[in-house]
C-alpha positions, 0 to 999 in steps of 0.5 A: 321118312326125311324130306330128302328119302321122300323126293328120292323115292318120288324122283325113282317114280315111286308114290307117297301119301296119306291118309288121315281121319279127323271129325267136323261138325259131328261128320267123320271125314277120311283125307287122302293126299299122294303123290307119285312121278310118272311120264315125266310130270307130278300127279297129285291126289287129293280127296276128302271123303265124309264117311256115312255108316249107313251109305255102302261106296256099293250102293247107288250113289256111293262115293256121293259123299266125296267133298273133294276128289281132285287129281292135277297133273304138275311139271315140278314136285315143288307145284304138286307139294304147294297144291296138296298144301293149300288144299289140305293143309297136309306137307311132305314130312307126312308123305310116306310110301304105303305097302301093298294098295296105292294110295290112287291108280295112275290110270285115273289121270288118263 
């Protein structure tokens, strides 16, 4: 997807993102980064996620091995962009929509 089809589909409310999956330090780490307009403003999510074979998202304390797990709220999409840029290192050329499950539930921010 271009840059100009990605903030059309933003702009019509529509989310964007990515996941990514890279290996630090012999730990496996799981990126989410999206994107998506809604009442108005740009809601941003960002999470970093070490994933642990062993350690079940189910068992007590899952969802423990979040490094980051941010979600901001922006007046501008160019705001939104900078922060998932400076955090993750991650820019709008990797965004693209994903069919079927979001990336994050927009119920998050409320």
């Amino acid at each position: 997807m271009n840059n100009e089809d990605a903030i059309r589909y933003v702009e019509n409310g529509k989310q964007i993102g990515v996941q990514k999956f890279y290996n630090e330090n012999k730990s496996e780490l799981i990126v989410t980064a999206a994107i998506q307009k809604h009442a108005g403003s740009y809601k941003a999510f960002l999470s970093e996620l070490e994933y642990l074979p062993e350690k079940s998202f189910f068992d007590d304390g899952g969802g423990d091995n979040y490094r980051i797990f941010e979600c901001k709220i922006f007046s501008s999409l160019s705001d939104a962009l900078l922060f998932i840029k400076e955090k993750s290192g991650i820019s709008l050329e990797e965004l693209s929509p994903r069919k079927g499950k979001p990336y994050f539930c927009i119920s998050i921010f409320y």
